[in-house]
N, C-alpha and C positions, 0 to 999 in steps of 0.2 A: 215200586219205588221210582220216583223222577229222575233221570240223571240231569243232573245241573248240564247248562248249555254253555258256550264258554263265550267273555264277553265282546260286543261287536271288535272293541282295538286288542283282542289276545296278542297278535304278535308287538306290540308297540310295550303293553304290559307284560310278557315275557321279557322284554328286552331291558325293560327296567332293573327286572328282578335281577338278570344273572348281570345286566353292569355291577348291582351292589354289593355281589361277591358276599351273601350273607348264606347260601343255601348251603349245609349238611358242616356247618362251623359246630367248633367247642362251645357247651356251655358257658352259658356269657352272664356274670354275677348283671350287669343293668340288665338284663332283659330278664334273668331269675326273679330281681325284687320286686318288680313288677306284675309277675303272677303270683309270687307270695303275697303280694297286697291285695291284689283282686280276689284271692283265696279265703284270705280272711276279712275284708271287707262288704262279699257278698254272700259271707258264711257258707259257701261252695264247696266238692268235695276235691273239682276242677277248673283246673283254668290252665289255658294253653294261650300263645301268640303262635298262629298258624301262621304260612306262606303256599300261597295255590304255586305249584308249578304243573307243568304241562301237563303230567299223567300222576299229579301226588297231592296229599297236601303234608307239608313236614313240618316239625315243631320247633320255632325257633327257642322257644323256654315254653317248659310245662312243670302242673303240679299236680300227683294224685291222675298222670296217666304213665304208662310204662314201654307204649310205645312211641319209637320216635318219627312213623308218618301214617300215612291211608293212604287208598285208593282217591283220586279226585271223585271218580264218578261216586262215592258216598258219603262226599263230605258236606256238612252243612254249612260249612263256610265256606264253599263253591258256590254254596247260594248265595250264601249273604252279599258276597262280593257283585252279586246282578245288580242289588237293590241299591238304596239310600244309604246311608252312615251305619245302620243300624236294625239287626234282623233278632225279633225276640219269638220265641216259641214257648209258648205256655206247658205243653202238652205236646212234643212228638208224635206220641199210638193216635194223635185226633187229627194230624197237619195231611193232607193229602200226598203231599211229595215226598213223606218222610217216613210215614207209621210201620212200613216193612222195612224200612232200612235196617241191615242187620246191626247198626248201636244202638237201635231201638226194639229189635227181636232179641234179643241177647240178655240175659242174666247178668244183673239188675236192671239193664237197660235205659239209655239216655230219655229224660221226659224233658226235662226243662232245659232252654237254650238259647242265650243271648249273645251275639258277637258284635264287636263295632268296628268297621272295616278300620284297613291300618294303611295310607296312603305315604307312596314313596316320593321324595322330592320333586322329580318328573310331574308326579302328580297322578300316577296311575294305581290302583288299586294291588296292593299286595297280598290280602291274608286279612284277618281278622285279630283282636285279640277276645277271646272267647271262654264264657264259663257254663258251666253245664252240672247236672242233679240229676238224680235218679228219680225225682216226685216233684212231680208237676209245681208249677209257681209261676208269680210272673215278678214284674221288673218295675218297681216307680219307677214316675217321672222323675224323680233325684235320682236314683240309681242310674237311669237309664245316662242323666248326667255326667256323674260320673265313671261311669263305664266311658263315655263318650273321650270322656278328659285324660282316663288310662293309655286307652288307645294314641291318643294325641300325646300321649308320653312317649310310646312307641315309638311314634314316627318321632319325634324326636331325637332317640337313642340311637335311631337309624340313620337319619341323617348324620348325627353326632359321630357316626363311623368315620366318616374322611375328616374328621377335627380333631385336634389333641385332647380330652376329656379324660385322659386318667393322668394321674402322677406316675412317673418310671420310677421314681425310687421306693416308694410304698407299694404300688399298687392300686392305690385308693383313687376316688374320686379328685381331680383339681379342682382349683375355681370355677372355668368354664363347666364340670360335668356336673358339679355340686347345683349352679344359677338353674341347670336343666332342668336337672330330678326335683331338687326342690322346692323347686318354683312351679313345677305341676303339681305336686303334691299338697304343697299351700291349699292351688284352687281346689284338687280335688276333697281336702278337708274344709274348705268353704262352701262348697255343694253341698254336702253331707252333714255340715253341724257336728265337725268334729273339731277337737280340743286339736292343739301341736306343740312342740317344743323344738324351738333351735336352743343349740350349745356350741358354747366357743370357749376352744380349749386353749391354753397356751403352756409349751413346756416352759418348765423355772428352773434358769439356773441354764440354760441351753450353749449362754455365749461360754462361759464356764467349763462347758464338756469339752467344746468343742476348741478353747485355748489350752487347758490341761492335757487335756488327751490325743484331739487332733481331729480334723476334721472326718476322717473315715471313722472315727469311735462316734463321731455326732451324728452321721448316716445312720450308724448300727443303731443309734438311740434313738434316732425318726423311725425307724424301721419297728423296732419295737413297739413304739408306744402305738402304731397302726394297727398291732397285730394285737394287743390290749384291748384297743377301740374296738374293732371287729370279735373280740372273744365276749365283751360286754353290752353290744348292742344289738339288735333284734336284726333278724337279717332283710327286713323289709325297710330296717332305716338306712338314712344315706349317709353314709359317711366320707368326708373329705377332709384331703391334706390344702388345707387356702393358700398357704404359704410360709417359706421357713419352717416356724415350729408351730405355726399357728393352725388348729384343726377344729371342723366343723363337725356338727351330728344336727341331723333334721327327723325328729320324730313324730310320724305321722299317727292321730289315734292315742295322744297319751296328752293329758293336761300338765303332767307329775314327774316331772323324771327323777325321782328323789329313788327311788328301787334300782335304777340302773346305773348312778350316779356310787350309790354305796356297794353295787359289783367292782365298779372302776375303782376304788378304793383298797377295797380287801384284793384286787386284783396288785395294783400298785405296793399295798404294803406287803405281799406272799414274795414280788419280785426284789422290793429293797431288803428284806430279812436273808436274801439267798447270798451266801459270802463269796460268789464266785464275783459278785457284783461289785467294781468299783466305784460307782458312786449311788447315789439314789435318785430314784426319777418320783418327782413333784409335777405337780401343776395346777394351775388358777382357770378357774372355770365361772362363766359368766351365762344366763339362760334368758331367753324370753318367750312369754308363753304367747301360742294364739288362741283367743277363745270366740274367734266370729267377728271381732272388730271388723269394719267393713274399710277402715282407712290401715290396718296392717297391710303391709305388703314382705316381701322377703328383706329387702330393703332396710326398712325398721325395725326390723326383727333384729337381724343381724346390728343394725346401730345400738341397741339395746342390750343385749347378748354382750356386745364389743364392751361398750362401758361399763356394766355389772363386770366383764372380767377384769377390765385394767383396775377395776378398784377393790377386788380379792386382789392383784396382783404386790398393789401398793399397799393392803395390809399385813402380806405376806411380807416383805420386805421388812414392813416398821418391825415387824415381830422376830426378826431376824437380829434387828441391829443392835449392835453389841451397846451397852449401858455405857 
């Protein structure tokens, strides 16, 4: 086995790392959706976002592994971080630097191996995000793409650490983390020849709660309707609170969202039938799909989305008013 060498700026690159305060943190839901997407988009049985530190390499999010670090001196992503963007291995048992390495001695043992480095603000090399097989394969040049463009989400979500990018009262994504995730996502369903759906939600009836009841009951009913959104959405999608009562889902991998759409329903009508409930929670939903247009951008989507909703909103209304 080779042990990887470590790179000419280590200490500049060390220095990077522990400024960002990201090493041996809680699970973090952005850096999870994103090896559940690479999980299932490179039909994998793994995928990790590594971090080389000095004598480790640790897992900032992993899927379908159980440990949460290695040894440096066995990690393949200590290699990869020598090279260019991107380090693919067909085969392990045939790579010279690797075929004794005990993940690849070991039962069932690692064959296939592709990582695309994940570079920190500074600009210095972090970790990979990486996915790995037990039987050999390799990597198009689309894939190899979108591998590229996951990673570039990464450093995204990493930088996006000193930004405000979640909501404090949900939990969820805001606007700024929503433009992030979903806007890499877009491309990386443009690489790949995949279908998308944005949805825009809006509560009905929100000013309503929140002049009957009071503004803390109108929280409880933002808070809610997030935890609906997340009981019904796939946990590779991204979901955000945009604003007020207004909430987004960006579903990556799906032309259709009519199956997920009729969970949020039966989910909404389980909670209006419950009589501890005093009022009912509604809402007007607006979608647009991406099928490869090459003038879609997030942008449009969301313009689109926006105005299919406001006009369930004004049907909703006419349907309301009293004769």
């Amino acid at each position: 086995m080779t042990k990887p060498r470590k790179p000419d700026n280590e200490e500049e690159r060390l220095a990077e790392l522990v400024s960002l305060d990201i090493l041996d943190r809680e699970a973090d839901e952005r850096f999870d959706r994103i090896t559940r997407l690479a999980q299932r988009l490179f039909n994998v049985p793994s995928a990790v976002i590594t971090l080389i530190d000095s004598d480790r390499t640790w897992y900032l999010s992993k899927q379908g592994v159980s440990d949460s670090e290695s040894p440096r001196d066995e990690s393949f992503c200590a290699h990869a971080i020598l090279g260019s963007d991107l380090m693919v291995i067909p085969d392990a048992s045939k790579d010279s630097r690797l075929f004794d390495n005990p993940s690849v001695v070991a039962d069932p043992g690692v064959r296939f191996y592709a990582g695309a480095t994940i570079t920190g603000p500074q600009g210095m090399k972090l970790g990979t995000l990486c996915v790995f097989d037990a039987t050999p394969r390799d990597l198009s040049v689309e894939d190899q793409g979108s591998l590229r463009d996951l990673a570039g989400m990464v450093e995204g979500e990493i930088a996006a650490l000193t930004l405000a990018v979640t909501d404090e009262l949900t939990g969820l994504s805001n606007r700024r983390g929503f433009e992030l995730s979903a806007g890499t996502l877009l491309e990386v369903c443009r690489h790949r020849g995949l279908n998308a759906a944005l949805l825009y939600l809006d509560l009905d009836h929100f000013k309503e709660i929140n002049d009957t009841h009071g503004h803390e009951e109108g929280d409880t009913a933002l808070v809610q309707f997030a935890q609906h959104l997340a009981a019904t959405f796939r946990n590779s999608d991204v979901i955000a609170r945009y604003g007020g009562d207004e909430f987004l889902v960006f579903l990556a991998d799906t032309g259709d969202p009519t199956l997920a759409l009729a969970r949020l329903e039966a989910i909404l009508a389980s909670r209006n039938a419950h009589p501890m409930n005093r009022y009912p929670m509604a809402v007007s939903i607006g979608s647009a799909v991406f099928t490869g247009d090459p003038d879609d951008t997030l942008d449009s989507l969301l313009n689109r989305a926006d105005h299919e909703m406001y006009e369930v909103k004004r049907r909703h209304h006419e349907e309301q008013r009293p004769d």
